[in-house]
TORTOR-572397 format. One line per 2 residues: number of its first residue (from 1); their letters; for each residue z, y, x of N, C-alpha, C. Coordinates in Angstrom, 1 decimal, decimal comma. Each point is the difference from the previous one (the first is absolute). Example, Ala and Ser with C-alpha at 12.3 -4.5 7.8 and 13.67 -1.06 7.14 Angstrom:
1> AS> 7,8:-5,7:13,2:0,0:1,2:-0,9:0,0:1,2:0,9; -0,7:1,1:-0,4:0,0:1,1:0,9:0,8:1,1:-0,8
This chain:
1> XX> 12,9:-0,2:-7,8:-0,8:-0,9:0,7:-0,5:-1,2:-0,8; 0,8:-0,3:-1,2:-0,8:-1,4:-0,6:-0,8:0,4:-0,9
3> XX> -0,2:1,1:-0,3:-1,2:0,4:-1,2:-0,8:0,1:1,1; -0,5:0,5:1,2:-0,6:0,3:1,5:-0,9:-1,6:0,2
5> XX> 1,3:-1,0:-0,1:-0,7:-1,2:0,3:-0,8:-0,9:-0,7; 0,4:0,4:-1,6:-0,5:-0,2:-1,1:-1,5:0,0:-0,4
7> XX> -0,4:2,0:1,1:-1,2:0,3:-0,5:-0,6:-0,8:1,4; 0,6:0,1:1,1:-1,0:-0,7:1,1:-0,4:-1,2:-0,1
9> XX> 0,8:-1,0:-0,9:-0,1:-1,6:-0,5:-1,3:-0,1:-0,3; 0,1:1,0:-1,4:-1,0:-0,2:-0,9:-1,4:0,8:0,4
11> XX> 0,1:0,8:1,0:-1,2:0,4:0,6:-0,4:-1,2:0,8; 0,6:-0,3:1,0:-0,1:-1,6:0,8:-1,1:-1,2:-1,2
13> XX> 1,0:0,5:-1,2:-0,7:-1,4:-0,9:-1,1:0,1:-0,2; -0,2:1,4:-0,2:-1,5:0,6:-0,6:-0,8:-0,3:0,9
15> XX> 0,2:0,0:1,2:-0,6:0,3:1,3:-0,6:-2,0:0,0; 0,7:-0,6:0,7:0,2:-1,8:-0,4:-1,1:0,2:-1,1
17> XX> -0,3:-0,1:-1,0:-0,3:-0,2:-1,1:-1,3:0,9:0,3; -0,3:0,8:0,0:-1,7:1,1:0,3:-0,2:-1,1:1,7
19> XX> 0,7:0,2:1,1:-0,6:-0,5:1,2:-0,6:-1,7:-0,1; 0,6:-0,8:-1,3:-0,4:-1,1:0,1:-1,4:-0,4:-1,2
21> XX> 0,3:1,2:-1,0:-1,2:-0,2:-0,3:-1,3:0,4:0,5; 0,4:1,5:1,2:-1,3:0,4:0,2:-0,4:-0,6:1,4
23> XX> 0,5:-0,4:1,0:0,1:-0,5:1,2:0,6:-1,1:0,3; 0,2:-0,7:-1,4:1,0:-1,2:0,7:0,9:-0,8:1,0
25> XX> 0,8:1,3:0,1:1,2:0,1:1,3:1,6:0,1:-1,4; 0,8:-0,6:0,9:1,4:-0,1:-0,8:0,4:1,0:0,9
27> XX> 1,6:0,4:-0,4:1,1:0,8:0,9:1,1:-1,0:-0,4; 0,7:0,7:0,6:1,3:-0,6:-0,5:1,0:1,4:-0,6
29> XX> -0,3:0,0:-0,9:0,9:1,3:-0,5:1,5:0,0:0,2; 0,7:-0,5:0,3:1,3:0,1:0,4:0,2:0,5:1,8
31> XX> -0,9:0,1:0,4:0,1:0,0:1,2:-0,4:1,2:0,4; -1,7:0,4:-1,0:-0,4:1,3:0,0:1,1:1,2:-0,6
33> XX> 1,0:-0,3:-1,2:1,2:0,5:0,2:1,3:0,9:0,9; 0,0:-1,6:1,0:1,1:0,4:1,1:-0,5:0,1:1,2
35> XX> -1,3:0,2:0,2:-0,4:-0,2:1,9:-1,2:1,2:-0,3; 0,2:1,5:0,3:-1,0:0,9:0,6:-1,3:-0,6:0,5
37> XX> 0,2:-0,3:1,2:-1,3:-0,6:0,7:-1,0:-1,2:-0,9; 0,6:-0,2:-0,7:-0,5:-1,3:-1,0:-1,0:0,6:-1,3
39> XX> 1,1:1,1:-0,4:-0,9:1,0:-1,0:-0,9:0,5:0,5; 0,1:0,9:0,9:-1,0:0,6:0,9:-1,5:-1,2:0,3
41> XX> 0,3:-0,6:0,6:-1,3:-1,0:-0,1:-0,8:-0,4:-1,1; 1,1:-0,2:-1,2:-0,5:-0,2:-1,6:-0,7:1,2:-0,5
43> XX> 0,6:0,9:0,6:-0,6:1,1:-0,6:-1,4:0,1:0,8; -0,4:-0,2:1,1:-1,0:0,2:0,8:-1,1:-1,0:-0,5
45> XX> 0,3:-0,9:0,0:-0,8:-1,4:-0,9:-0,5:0,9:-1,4; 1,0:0,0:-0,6:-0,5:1,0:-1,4:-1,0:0,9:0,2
47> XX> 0,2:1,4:0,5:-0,8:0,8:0,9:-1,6:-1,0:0,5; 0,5:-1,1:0,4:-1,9:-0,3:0,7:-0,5:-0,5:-0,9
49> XX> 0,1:-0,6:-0,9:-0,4:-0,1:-1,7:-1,1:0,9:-0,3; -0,5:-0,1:-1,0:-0,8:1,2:-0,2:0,3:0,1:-2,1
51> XX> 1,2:-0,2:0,0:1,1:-0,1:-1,1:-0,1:1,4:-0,2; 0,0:0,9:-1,3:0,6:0,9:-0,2:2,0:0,1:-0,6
53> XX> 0,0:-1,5:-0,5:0,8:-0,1:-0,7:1,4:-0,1:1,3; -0,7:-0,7:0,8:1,0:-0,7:1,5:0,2:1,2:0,4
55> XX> -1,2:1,0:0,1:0,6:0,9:0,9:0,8:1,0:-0,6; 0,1:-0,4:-1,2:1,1:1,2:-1,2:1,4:-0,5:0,3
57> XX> -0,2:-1,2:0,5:1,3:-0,7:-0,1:0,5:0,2:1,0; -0,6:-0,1:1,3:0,3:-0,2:1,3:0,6:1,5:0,4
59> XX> -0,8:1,6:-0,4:0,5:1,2:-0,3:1,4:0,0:-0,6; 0,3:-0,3:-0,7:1,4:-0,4:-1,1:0,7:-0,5:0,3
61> XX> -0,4:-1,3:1,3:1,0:-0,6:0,6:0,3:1,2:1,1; -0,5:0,4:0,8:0,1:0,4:1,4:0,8:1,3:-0,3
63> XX> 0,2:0,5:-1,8:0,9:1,4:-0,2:1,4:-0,1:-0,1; -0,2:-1,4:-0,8:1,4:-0,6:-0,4:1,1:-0,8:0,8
65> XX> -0,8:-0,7:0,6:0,7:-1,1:1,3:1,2:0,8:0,2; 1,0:-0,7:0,1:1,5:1,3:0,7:-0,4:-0,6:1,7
67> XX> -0,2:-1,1:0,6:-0,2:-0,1:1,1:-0,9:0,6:0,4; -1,1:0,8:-0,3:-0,9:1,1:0,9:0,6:0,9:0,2
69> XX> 0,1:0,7:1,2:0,2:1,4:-0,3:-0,9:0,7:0,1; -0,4:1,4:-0,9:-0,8:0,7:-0,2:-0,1:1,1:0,8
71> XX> -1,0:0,8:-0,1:0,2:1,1:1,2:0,7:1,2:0,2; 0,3:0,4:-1,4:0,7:1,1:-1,0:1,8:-0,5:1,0
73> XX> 0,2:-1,6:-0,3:1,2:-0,7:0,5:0,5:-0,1:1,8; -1,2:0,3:0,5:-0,5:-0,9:1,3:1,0:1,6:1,0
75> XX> -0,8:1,2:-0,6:0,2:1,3:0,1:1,9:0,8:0,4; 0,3:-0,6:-1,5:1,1:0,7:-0,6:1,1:-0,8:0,9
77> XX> -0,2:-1,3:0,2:1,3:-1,2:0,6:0,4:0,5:1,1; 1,0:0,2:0,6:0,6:0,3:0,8:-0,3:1,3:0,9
79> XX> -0,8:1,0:-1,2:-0,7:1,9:0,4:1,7:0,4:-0,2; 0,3:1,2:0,8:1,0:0,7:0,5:-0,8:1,5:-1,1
81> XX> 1,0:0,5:-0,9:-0,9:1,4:-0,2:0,2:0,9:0,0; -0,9:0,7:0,6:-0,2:1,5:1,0:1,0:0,6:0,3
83> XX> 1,0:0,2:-1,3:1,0:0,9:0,0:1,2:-0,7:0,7; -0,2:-1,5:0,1:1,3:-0,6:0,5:-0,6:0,0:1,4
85> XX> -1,3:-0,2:0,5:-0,3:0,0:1,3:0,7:1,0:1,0; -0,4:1,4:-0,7:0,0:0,8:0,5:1,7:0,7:0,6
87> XX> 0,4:-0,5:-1,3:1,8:0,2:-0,1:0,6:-0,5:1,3; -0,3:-0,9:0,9:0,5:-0,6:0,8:-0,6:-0,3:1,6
89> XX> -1,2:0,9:0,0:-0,1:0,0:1,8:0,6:0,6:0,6; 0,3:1,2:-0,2:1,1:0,7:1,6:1,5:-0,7:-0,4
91> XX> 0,6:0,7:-1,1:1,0:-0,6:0,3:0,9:-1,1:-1,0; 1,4:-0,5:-0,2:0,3:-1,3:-0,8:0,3:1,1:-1,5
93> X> 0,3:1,2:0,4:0,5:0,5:-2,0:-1,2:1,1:0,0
């Protein structure tokens, strides 16, 4: 997890740094960090840009973040599979 947060910092930085030169808006990178809903809006801001650079970043953010979960993740979390499903409707062995 601290190499994880390492790269999301310094994506944040990049991000700070391209959003204030191209649109003159700050973040707060520590925050974009630890609060999902915070990145998600940063990233959307990025996105309405018409940045190619922001929107490389904001892509990059939204793969790496550990607070998103992805869909591939969204799927698998708490799926039962088939073989165990099935092992257990009629009876307990």
């Amino acid at each position: 997890m601290h190499g994880d947060h390492e790269i999301i910092f310094s994506l944040a930085g990049r991000m700070h740094v391209a959003l204030r030169r191209e649109i003159n808006r700050i973040i707060d990178v520590e925050w974009c960090c630890s609060n999902a809903a915070y990145a998600g809006e940063i990233i959307k801001v990025a996105r309405s840009s018409e940045s190619e650079e922001l929107s490389k970043l904001a892509d990059r953010m939204e793969q790496v973040h550990p607070l998103f979960q992805h869909a591939e993740q969204k799927r698998t979390v708490g799926a039962i599979p088939k073989a165990a499903e099935s092992q257990y409707i009629r009876t307990l062995r």
